[in-house]
SELUM-505623 format. One record per atom (N, C-alpha, C): residue in three letters; atom name; x, y, z. Coordinates in nm, 3 decimals. Example, Ala and Ser with C-alpha at 12.3 -4.5 7.8 and 13.67 -1.06 7.14 Angstrom:
2
> ala, N, 1.319, -0.569, 0.780;
> ala, CA, 1.230, -0.450, 0.780;
> ala, C, 1.320, -0.330, 0.780;
> ser, N, 1.285, -0.225, 0.708;
> ser, CA, 1.367, -0.106, 0.714;
> ser, C, 1.290, 0.003, 0.787;
! end
This chain:
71
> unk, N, 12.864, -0.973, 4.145;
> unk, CA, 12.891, -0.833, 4.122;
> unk, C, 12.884, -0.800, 3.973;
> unk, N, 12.941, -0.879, 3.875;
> unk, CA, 12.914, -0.873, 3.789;
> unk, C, 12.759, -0.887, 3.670;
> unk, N, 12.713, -1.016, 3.729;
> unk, CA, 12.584, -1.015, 3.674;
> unk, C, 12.483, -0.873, 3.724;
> unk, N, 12.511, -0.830, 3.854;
> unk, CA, 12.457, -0.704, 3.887;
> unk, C, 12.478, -0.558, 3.806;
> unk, N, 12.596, -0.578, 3.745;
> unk, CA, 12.638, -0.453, 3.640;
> unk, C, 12.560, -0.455, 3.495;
> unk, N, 12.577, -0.611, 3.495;
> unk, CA, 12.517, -0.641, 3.353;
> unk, C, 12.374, -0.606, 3.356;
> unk, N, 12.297, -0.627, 3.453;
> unk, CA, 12.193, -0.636, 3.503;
> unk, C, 12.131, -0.456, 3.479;
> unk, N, 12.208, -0.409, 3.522;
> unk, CA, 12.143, -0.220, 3.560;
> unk, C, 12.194, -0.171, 3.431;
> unk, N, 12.288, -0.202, 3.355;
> unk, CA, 12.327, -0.179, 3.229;
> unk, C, 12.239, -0.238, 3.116;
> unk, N, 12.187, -0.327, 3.143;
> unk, CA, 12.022, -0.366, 3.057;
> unk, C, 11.935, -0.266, 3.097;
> unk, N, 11.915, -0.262, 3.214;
> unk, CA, 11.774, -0.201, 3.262;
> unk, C, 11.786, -0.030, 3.239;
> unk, N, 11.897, 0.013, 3.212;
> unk, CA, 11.929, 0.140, 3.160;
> unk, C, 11.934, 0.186, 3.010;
> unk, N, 11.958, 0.087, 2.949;
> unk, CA, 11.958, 0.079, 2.849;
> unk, C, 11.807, 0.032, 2.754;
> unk, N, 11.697, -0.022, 2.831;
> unk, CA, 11.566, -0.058, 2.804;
> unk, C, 11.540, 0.091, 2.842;
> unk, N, 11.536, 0.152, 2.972;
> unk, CA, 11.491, 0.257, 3.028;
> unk, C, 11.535, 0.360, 2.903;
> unk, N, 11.627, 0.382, 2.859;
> unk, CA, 11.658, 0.503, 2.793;
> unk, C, 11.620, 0.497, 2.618;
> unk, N, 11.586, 0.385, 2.601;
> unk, CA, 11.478, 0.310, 2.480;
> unk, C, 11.376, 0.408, 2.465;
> unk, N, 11.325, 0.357, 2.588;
> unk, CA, 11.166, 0.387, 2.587;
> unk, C, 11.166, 0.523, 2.598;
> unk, N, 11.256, 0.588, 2.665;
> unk, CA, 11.226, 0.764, 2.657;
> unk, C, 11.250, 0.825, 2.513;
> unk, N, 11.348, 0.734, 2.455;
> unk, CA, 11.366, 0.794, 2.292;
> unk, C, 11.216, 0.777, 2.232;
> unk, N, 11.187, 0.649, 2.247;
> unk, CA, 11.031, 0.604, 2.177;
> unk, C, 10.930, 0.713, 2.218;
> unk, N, 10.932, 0.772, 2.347;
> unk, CA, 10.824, 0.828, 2.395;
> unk, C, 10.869, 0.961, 2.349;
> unk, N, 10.967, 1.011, 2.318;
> unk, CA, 10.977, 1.139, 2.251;
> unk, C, 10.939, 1.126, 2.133;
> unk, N, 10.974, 1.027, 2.055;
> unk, CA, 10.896, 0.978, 1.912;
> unk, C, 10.736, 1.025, 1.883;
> unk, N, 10.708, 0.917, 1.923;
> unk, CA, 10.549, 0.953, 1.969;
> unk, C, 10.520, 1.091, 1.988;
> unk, N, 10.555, 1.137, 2.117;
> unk, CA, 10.506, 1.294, 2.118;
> unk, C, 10.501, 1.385, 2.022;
> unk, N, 10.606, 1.407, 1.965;
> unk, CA, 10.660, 1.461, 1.832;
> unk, C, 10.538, 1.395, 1.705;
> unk, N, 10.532, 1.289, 1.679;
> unk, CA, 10.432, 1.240, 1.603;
> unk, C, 10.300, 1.295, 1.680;
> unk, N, 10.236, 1.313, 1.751;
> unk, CA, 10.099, 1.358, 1.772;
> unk, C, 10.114, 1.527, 1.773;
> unk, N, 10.220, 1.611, 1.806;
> unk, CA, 10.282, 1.753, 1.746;
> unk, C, 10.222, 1.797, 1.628;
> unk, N, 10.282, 1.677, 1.550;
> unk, CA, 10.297, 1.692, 1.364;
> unk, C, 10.138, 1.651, 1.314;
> unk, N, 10.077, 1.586, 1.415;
> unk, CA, 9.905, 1.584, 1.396;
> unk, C, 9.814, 1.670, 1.413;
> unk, N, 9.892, 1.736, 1.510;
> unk, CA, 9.785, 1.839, 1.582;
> unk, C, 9.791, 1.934, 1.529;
> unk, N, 9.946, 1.983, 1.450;
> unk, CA, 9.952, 2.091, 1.370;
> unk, C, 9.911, 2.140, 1.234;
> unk, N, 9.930, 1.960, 1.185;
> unk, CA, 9.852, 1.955, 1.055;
> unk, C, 9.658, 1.977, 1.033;
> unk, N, 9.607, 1.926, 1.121;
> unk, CA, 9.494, 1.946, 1.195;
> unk, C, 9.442, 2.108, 1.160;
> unk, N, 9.561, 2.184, 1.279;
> unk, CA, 9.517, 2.366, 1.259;
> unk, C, 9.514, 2.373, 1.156;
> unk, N, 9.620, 2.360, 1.064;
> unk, CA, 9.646, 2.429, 0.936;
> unk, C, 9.560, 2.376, 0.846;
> unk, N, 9.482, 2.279, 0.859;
> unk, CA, 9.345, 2.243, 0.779;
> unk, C, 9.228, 2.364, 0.792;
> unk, N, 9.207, 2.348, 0.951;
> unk, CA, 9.142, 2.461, 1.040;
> unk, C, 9.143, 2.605, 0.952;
> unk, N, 9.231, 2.589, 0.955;
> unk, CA, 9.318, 2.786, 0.934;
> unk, C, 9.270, 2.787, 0.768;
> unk, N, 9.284, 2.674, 0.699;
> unk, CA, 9.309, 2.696, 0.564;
> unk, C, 9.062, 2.706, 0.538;
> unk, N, 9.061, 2.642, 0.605;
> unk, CA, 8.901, 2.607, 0.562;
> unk, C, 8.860, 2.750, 0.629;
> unk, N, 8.863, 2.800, 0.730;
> unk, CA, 8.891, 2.917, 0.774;
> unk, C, 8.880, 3.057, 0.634;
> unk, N, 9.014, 3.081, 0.609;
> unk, CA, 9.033, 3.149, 0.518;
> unk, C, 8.926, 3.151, 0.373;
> unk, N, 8.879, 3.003, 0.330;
> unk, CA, 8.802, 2.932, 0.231;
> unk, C, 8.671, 3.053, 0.292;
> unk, N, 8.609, 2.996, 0.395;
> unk, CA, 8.477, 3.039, 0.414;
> unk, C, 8.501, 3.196, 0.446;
> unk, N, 8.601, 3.301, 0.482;
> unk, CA, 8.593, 3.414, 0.510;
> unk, C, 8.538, 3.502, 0.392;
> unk, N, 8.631, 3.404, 0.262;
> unk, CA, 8.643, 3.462, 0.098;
> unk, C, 8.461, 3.433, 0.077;
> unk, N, 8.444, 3.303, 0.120;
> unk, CA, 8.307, 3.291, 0.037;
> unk, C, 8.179, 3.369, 0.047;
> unk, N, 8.202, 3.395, 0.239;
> unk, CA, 8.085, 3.467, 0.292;
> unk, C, 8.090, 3.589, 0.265;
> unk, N, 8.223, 3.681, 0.235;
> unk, CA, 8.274, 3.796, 0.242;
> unk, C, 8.303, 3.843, 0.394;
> unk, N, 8.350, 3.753, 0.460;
> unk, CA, 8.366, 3.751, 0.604;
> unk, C, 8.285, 3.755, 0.754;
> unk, N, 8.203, 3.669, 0.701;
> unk, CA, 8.044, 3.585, 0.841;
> unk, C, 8.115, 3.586, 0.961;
> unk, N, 8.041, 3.631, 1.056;
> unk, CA, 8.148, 3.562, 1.178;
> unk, C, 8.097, 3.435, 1.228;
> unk, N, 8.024, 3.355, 1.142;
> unk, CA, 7.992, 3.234, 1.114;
> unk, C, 8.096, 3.121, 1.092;
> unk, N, 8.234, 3.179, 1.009;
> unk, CA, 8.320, 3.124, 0.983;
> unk, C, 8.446, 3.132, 1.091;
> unk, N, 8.405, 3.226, 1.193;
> unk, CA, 8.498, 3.202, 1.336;
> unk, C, 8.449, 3.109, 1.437;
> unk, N, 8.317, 3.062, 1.417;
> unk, CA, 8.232, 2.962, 1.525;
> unk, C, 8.316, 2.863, 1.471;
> unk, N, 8.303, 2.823, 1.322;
> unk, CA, 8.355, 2.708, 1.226;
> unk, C, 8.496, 2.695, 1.269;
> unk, N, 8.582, 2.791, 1.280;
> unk, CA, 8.726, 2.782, 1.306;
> unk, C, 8.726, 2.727, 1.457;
> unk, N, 8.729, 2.791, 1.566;
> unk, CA, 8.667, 2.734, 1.679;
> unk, C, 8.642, 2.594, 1.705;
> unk, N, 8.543, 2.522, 1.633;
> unk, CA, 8.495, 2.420, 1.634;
> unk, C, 8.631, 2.297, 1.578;
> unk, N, 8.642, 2.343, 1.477;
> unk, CA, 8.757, 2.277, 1.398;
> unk, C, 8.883, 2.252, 1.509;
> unk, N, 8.904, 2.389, 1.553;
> unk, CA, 9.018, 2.340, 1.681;
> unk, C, 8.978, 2.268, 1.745;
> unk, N, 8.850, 2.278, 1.799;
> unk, CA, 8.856, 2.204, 1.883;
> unk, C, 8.836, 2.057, 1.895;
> unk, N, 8.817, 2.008, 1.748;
> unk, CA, 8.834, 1.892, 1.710;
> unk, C, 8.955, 1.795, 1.695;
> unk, N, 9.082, 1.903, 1.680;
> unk, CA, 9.187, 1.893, 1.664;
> unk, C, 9.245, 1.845, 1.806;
> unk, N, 9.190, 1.920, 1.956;
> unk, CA, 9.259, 1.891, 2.021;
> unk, C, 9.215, 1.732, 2.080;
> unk, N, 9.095, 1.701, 2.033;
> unk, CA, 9.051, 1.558, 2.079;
> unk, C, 9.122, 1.461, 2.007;
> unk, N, 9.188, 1.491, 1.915;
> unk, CA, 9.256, 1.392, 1.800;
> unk, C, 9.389, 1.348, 1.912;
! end
């Protein structure tokens, strides 16, 4: 009875590990994906100034996301 307590009290305690870790992680690919846009957004803004506003530079934005979400 006892080794059985000890037993589910490990396996709860591994179990509730790994959900901290896996919130970790998530949160870390968050902070990627966001940094990512705001590259997007900023190169964005770069080419609106340069072209005097192409809508060349919304295909470019576009694209950029969508590079972001494969990351």
């Amino acid at each position: 009875m006892v080794q059985k307590a000890i037993i589910l009290g490990i396996s709860a305690f591994i179990f509730s590990t790994g959900l901290v870790y896996a919130d970790a992680v998530k949160e870390g690919e968050f902070d990627v994906a966001n940094s990512c846009a705001a590259s997007c957004r900023a190169q964005h803004n770069q080419c609106r100034i340069a072209t005097k506003g192409s809508p060349s530079c919304d295909a470019k934005l576009n694209q950029c996301l969508k590079g972001c979400l494969k990351k």
